[in-house]
TISELO-804854 format. One record per residue: residue in three letters; x, y, z of N, C-alpha, C, O in turn. Coordinates in steps of 0.1 Angstrom, whole numbers, plus 2048, in hexadecimal, padded with zeros to 3 digits. Each point is the difference from the previous one (the first is absolute). Layout:
R  residuo  n.east  n.north  n.up  ca.east  ca.north  ca.up  c.east  c.north  c.up  o.east  o.north  o.up
R      ala       X        Y     Z        X         Y      Z       X        Y     Z       X        Y     Z
...
% end
This chain:
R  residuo  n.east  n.north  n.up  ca.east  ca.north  ca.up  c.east  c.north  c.up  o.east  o.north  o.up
R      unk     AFC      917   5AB      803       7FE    7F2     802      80D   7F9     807      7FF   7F6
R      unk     7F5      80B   80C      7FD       80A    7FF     80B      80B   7FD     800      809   7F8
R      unk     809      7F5   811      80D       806    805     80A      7FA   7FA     80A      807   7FF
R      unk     7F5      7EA   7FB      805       7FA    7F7     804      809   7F1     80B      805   7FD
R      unk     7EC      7FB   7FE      7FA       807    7F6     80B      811   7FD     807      803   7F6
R      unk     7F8      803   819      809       810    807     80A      7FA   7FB     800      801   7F4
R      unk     80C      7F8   812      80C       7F8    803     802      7FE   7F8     80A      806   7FE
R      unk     7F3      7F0   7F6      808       7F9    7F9     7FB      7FF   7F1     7F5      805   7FC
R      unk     812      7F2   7FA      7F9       808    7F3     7F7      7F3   7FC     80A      7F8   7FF
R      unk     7EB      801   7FF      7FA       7F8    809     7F5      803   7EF     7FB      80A   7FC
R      unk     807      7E8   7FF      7F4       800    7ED     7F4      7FC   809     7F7      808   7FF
R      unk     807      7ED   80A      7F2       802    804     803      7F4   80D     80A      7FA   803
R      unk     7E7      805   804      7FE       7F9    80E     7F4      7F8   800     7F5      805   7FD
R      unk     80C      7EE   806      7F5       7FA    802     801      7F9   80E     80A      7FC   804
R      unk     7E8      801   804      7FF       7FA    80A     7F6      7F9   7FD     7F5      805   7FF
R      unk     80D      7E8   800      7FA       7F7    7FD     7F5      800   80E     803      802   80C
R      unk     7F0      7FC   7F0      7F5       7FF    807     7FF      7EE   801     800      7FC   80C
R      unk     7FE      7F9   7EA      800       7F3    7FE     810      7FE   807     801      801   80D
R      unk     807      7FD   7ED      80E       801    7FF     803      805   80C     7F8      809   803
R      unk     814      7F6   808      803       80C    809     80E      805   7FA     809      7FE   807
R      unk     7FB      807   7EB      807       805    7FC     803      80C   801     7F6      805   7FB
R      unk     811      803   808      800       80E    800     80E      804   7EF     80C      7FC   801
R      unk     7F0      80C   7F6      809       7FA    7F6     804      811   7FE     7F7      809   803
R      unk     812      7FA   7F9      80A       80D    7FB     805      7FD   7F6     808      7F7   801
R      unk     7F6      811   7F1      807       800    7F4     808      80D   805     7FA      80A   803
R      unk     813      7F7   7FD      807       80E    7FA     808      7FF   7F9     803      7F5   7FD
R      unk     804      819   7FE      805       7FE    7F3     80F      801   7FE     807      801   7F6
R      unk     7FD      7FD   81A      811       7FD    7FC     803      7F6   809     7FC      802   80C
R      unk     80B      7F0   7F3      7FE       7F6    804     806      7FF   80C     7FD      7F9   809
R      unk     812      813   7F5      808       803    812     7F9      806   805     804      800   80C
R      unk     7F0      808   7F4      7FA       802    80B     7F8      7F8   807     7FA      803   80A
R      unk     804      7ED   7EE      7F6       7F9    80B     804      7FB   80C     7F7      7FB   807
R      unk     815      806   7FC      807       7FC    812     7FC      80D   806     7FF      7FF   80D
R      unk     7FE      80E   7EE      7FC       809    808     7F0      801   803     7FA      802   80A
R      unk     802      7FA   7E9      7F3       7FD    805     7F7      7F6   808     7F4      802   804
R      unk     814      7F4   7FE      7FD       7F3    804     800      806   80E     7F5      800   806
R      unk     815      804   7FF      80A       803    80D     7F0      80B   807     7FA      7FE   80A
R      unk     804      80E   7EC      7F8       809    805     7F3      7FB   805     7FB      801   80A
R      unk     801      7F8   7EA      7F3       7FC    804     7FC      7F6   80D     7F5      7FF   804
R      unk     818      7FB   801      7FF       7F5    80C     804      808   80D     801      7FD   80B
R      unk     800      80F   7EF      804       80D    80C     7F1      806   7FE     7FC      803   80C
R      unk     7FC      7FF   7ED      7F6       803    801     7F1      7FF   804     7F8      808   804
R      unk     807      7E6   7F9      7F1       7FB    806     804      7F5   809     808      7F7   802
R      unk     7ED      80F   803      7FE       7F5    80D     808      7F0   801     806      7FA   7F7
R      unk     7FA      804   811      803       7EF    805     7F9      7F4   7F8     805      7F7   7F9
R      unk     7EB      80C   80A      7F7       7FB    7FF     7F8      7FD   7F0     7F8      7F8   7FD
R      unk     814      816   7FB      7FB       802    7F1     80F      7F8   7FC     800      7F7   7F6
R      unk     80C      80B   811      80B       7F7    7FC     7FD      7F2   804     80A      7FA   7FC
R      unk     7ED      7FE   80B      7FC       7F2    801     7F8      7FE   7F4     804      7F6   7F9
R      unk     7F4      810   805      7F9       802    7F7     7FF      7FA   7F4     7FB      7F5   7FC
R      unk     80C      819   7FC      800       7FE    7F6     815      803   7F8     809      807   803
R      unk     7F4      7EF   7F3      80C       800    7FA     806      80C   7FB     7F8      809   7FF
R      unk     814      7FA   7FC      805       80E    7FD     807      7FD   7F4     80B      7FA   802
R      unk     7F1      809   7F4      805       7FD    7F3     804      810   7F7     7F9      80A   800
R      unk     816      7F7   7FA      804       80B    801     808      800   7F2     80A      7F9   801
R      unk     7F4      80B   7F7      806       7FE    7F2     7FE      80E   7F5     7F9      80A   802
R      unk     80F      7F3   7F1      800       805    7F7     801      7FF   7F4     80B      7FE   7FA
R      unk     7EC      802   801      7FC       7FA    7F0     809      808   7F6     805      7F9   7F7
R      unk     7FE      811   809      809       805    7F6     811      801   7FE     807      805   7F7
R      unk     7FC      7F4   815      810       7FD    803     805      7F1   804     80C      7FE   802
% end
């Protein structure tokens, strides 16, 4: 999630502990197919069974 953060312009990150949500606010709305795309390139199999991948932006 971390490298997320390097990469892209990214308002903040939450990983639901109750919830298996994994949620991304950023702040330009065409970049969430890139982010969506990265992140399912980036964790595991087992965290994509997981937990859900929720990818948005509040300001656009």
């Amino acid at each position: 999630m971390d490298s997320l953060w390097d990469k892209y312009e990214v308002q903040s990150t939450q990983i639901g502990i109750t919830d298996p949500v994994i949620t991304i606010d950023v702040y330009d709305k065409d970049g969430i197919p890139e982010v969506e795309k990265y992140l399912k390139a980036q964790l595991s199999k087992d965290d994509l069974e997981h937990y859900e991948i929720e990818v948005f932006s509040r300001w656009s």
